[in-house]
LONU-180892 format. One record per atom (N, C-alpha, C): x, y negated, z negated. Coordinates in pm, whole numbers, plus 50000, padded with zeros to 5 digits. Layout:
N
XYZ
...
***
This chain:
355
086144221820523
086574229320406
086294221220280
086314227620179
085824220620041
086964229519939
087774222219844
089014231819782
088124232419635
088264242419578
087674244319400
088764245819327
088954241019230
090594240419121
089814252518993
090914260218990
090604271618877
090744268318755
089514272718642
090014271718496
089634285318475
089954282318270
089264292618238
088564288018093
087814295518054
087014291317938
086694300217857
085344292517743
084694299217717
082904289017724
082104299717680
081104296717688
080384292617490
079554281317474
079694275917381
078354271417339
077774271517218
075924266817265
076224252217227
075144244317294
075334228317318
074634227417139
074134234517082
073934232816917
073844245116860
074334237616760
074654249516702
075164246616494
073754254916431
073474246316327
074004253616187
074454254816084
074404260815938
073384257015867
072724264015844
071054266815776
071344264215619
071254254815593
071664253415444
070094249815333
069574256115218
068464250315109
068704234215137
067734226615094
067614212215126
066914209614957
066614221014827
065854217814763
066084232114684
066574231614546
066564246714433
066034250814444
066084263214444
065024272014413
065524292114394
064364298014452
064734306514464
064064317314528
064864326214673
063994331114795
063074338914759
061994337414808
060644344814765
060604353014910
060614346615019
060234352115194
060574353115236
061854364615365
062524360815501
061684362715619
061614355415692
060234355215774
061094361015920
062544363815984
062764367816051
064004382016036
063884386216188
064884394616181
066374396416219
067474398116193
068424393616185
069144395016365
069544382716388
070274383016562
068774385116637
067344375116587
066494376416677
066294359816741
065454358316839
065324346616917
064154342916819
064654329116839
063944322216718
062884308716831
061994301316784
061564289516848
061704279616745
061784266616816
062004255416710
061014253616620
060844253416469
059784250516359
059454268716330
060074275816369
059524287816291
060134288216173
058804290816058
059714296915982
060954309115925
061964306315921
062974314115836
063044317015685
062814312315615
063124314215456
061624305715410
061404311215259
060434306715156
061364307515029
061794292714992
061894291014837
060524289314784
060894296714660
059424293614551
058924280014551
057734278014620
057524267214618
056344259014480
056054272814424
055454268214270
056114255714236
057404252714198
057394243714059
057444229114146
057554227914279
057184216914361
056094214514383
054964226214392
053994222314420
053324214914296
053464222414174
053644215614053
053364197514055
055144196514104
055224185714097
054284171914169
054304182814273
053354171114364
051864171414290
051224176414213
050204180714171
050304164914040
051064164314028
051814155513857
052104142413937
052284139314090
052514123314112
051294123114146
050684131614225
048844129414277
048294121614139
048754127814021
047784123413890
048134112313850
049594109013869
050024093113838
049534086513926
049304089414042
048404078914151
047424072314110
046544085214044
045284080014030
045064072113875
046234074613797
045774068713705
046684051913709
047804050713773
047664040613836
047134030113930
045484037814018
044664031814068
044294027413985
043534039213890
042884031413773
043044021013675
044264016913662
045134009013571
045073995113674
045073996613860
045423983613870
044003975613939
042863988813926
041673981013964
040883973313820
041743979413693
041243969813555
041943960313566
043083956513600
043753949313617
042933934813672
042763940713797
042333932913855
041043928113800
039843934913759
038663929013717
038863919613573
040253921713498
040463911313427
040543905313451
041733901013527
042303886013643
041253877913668
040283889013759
038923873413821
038163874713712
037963880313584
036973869713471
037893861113408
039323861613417
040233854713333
039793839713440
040313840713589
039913829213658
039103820613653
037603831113612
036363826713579
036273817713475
036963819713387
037183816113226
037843803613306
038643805513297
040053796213296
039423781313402
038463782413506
037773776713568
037193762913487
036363775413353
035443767213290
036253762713132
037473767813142
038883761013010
038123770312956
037763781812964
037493789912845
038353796912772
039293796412861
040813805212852
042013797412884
043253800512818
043923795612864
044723797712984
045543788213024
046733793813103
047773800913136
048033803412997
049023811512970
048423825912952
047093829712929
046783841512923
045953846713034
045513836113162
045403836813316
046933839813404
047903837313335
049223836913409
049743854113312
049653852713261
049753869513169
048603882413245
047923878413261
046293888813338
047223890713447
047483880013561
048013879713695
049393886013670
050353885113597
051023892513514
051133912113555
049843910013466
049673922613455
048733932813624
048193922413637
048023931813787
048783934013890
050413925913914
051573925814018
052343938013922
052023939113799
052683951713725
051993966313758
050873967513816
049943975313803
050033981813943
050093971414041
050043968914218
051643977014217
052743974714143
054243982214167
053884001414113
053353997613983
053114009413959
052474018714026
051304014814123
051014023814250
051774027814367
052664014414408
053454020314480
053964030214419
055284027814335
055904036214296
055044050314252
054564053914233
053714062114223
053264068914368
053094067014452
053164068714565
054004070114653
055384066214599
056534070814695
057034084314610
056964082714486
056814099414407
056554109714487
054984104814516
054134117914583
054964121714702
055174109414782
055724114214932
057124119614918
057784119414796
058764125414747
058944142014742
057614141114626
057334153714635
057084158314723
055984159014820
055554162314931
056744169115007
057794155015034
058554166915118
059534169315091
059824175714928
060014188014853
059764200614850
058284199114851
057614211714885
057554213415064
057884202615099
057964207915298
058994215315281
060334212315205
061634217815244
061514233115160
060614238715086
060514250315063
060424260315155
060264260315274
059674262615392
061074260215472
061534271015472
063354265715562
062654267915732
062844257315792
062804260315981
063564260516051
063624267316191
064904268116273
064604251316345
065414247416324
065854231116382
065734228516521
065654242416637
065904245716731
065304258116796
065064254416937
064734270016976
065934276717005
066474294117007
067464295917023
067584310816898
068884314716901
069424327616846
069514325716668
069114335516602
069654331316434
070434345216438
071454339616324
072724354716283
071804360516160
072974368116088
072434376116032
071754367315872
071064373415795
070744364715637
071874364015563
072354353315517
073314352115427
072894353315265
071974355815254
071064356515099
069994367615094
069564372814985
068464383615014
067274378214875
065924382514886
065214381314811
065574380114686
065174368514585
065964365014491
066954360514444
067584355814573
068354350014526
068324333414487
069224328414412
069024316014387
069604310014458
069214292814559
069794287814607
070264278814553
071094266614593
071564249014570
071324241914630
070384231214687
070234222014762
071824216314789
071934218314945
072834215915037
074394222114991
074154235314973
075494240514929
075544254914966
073854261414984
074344275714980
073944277815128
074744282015225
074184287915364
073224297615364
072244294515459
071294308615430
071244315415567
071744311015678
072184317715822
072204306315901
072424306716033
073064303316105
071904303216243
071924289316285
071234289516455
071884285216592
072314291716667
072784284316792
071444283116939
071714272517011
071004272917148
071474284517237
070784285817274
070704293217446
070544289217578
069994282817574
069264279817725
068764261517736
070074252117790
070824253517866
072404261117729
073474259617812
074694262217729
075464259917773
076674259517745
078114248017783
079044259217832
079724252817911
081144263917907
082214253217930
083404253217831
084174242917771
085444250617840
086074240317877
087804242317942
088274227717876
089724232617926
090514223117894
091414224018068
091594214018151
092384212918274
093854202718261
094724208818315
096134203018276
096374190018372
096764180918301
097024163918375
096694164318494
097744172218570
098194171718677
096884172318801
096044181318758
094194176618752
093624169118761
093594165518641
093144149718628
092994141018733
094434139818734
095534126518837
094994128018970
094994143819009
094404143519143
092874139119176
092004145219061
091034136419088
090314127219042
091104114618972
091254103718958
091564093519098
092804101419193
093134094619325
091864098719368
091234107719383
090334113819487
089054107319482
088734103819339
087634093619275
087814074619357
089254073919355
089464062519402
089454058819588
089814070719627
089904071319769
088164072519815
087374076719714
085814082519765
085594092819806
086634100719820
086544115819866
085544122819739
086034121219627
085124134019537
084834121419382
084064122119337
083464114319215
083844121319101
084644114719029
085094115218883
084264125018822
084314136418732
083524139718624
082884131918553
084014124318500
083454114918397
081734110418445
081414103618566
080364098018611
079684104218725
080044115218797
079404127018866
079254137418818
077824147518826
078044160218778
078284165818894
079714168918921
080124178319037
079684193318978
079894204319056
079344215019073
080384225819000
080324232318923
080914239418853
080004259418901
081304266318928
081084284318948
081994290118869
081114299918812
081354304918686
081384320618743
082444331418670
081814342018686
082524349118585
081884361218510
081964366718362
083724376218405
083924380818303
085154388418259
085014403118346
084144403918324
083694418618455
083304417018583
083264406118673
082454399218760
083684398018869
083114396618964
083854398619144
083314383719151
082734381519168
081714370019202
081564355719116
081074341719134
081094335819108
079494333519061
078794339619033
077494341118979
076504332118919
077164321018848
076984314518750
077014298318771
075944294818775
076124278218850
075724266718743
076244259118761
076604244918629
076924233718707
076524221718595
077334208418649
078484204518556
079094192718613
080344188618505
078894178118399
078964178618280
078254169318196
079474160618093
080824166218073
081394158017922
082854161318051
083604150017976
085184146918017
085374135417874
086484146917849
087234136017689
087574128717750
087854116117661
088254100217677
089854102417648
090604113117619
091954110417614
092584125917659
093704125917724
094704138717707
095364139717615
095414149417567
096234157517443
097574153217466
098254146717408
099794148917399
100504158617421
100114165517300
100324179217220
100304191517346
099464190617442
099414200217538
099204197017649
099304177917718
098894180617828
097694180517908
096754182717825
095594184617901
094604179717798
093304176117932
091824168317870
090984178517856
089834181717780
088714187317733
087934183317804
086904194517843
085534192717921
084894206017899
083734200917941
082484210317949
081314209318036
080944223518148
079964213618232
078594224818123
077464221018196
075944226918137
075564236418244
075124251218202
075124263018231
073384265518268
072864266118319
071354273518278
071424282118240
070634289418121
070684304918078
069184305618040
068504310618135
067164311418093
066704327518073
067744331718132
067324344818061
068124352317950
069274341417843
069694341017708
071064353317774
071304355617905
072234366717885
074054363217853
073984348217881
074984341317846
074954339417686
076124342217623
076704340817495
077164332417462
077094325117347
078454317817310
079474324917274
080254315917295
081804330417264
082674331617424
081734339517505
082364346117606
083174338417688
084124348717764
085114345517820
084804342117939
084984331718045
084784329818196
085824323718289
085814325418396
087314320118521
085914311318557
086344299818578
085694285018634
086454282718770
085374278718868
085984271218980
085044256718971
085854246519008
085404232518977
085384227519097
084714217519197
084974210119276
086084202519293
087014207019376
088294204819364
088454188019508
087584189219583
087804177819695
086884178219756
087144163819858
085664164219929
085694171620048
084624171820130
085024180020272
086154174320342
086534182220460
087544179920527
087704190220650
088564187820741
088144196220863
090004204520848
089684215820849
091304223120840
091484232420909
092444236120984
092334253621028
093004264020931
092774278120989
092624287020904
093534299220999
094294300620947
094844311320977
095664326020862
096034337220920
096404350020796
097254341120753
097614350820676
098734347020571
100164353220625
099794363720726
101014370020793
101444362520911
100824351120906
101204345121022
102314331720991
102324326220861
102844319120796
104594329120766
105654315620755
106624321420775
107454310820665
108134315720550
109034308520462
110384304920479
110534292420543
112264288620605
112354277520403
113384284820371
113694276420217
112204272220141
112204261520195
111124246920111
110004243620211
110204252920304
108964248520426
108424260720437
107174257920531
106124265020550
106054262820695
105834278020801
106184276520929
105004282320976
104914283121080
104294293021181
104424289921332
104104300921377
105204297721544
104264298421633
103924286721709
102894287321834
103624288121950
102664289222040
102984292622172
103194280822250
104274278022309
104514266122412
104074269322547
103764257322643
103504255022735
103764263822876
105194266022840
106134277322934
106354289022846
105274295822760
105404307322705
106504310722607
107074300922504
107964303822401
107414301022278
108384311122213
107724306522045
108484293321969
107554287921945
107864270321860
107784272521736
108344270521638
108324269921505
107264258421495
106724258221374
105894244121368
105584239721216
106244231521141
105884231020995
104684229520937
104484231020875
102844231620854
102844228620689
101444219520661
101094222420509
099784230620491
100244235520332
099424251120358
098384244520264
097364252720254
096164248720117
095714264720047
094834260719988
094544274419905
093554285820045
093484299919950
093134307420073
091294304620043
090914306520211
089564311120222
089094319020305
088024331320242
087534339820277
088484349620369
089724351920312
090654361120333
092144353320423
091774341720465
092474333720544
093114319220512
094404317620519
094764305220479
094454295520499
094054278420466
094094266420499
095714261120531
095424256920695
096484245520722
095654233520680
096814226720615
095724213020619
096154203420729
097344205220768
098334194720906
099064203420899
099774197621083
100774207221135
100174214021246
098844218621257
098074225021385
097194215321398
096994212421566
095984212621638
095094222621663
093204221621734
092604232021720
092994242421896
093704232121948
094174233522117
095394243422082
095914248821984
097254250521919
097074263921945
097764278722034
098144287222032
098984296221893
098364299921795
099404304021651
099914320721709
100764325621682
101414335221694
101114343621556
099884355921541
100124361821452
100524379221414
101254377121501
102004394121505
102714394521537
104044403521517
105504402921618
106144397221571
106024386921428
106684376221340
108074380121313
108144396821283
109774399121294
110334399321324
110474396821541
111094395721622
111644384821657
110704375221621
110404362621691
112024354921633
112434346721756
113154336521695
112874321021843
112974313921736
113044299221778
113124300921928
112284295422041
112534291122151
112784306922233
112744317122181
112594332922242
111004335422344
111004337922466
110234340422534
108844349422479
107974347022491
106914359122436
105634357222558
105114370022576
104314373022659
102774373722594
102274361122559
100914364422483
099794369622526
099244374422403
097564383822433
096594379022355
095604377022382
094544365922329
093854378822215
093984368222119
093604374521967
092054367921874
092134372321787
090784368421735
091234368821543
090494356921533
091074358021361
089844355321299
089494363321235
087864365821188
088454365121048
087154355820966
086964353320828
086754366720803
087174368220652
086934381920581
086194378420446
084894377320432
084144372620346
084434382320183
084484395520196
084954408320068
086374400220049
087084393120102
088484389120020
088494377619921
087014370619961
086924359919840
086444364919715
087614368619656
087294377919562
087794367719381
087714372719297
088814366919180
089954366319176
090224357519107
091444356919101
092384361019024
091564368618907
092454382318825
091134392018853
091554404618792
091074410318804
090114415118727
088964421818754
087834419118635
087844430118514
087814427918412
087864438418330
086964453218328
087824461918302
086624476518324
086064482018232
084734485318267
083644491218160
084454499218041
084224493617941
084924510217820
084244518717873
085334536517837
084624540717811
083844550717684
083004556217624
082474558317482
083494568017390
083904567617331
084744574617228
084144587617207
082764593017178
081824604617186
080514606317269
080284620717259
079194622917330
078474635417303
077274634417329
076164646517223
076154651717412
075394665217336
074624671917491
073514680817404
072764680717504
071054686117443
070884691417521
***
């Protein structure tokens, strides 16, 4: 047997960005359509990119006339050397030349980090999705004016992979923290154990993930640690937002028997069920119970597999009372591994045409 511990969640994109101007201006282009799938580097938005391009047009020209400024430079310097070689010149006006060409050599740089300034000025005219993945609706329409890093212009989240985030209460934890230590089942923190997912309308566990994040602390405040395992969604039908019941790898294997649930019997604080003795009487027998599978309970101790269980007649039965047994059969019921609430039902439409 293998036990899964229940959460619940939601589903969350692993990014998820606010599209903000990077540079004034004002929208000339929307290059998409609103709630469509986007790829990473497409364009979304066109600020006017005239008065940048402008600009870059105006450091290109200081470039060059700072080439020009530091290749005179220089052809002064080596006749000044020349001079200065033969004392034609002085020192002080060889140390002034050299002077003037380390003045000339800055002025190109600088002049050149301008350009690459500009440059990607005019890149940021050109708004891109950061990401492949979903954009919302336009927060701005043609003409409008933006602010470098102030005005939102929409919104991008991922798709494919995507998170689905719980929060599990201590008591969780603790168990598999021991269970991490015994070697039975590996920590989240440092295993991606196996995470089943299944939607708000769903019978089924549909939806397969690993554990990837475990917070470094429990909440005071509530008790419980934050996590999230990673979802595949390659065909985008997973949302962020949505609601899901999580089953988590709850332990490692283990060998248990399985019997109904009508066969189990509540004395106070214990858990019973009555096998068959040697000379044909019913034995009470305490038992610990585990969660159900495939329509049938886990004993985890308390039965042997040699063990006769008594599952019918339970209302008659008392302690050490004679019974005449008939060989039975307890078959898994695979349709009972079902949810564990119940799944929500289709609306249905408020109107309707006929043609």
């Amino acid at each position: 047997m293998t036990d899964w511990d229940d959460y619940t969640g939601r589903f969350v994109a692993a990014q998820d960005a606010e599209i903000t101007a990077r540079v004034n201006g004002v929208i000339t282009q929307i290059h998409f359509r609103d709630g469509q799938d986007v790829r990473q580097g497409q364009p979304l938005f066109t600020i006017d990119p005239r008065p940048y391009r402008a600009a870059l047009a105006q450091a290109e020209a200081q470039i060059a006339r700072a080439q020009a400024a530091l290749t005179n430079a220089r052809q002064v310097t080596e006749r000044s050397r020349q001079l200065a070689s033969a004392q034609a010149v002085s020192a002080e006006e060889l140390e002034n030349n050299v002077a003037a060409e380390r003045a000339a050599t800055a002025d190109l740089a600088a002049g050149r980090a301008a350009a690459s300034a500009a440059q990607l000025n005019l890149g940021f005219t050109t708004v891109r999705a950061p990401f492949s993945g979903r954009v919302s609706d336009r927060r701005v329409s043609l003409g409008d004016a933006v602010a470098q890093g102030t005005t939102v212009l929409t919104r991008v989240v991922s798709l494919n992979p995507i998170r689905f985030e719980f929060e599990g209460a201590e008591s969780f934890y603790l168990k598999n923290l021991r269970q991490d230590e015994r070697g039975e089942r590996g920590s989240s923190r440092t295993t991606a154990n196996p995470v089943q997912i299944q939607l708000a309308d769903e019978t089924e566990y549909r939806w397969n993930g690993r554990m990837e994040f475990l917070d470094n602390a429990v909440d005071p405040n509530s008790g419980t640690i934050r996590a999230h395992a990673v979802v595949s969604n390659p065909t985008r039908f997973l949302t962020p937002g949505m609601f899901g019941r999580a089953r988590l790898l709850g332990s490692g294997t283990y060998r248990a028997m399985l019997v109904p649930d009508e066969a189990i019997v509540t004395d106070q604080t214990r858990r019973l069920v009555y096998v068959v003795s040697k000379d044909n009487k019913a034995t009470p027998r305490v038992v610990e119970v585990g969660a159900k599978a495939e329509g049938l309970r886990i004993i985890r101790d308390g039965l042997a597999p040699t063990d006769r269980v008594i599952i019918t007649g339970l209302g008659r039965l008392q302690p050490g009372a004679p019974v005449n047994p008939k060989k039975g059969v307890i078959k898994p019921d695979t349709s009972k591994q079902a949810a564990p609430t119940r799944p929500i039902e289709e609306p249905a439409s408020g109107q309707a045409t006929v043609r």
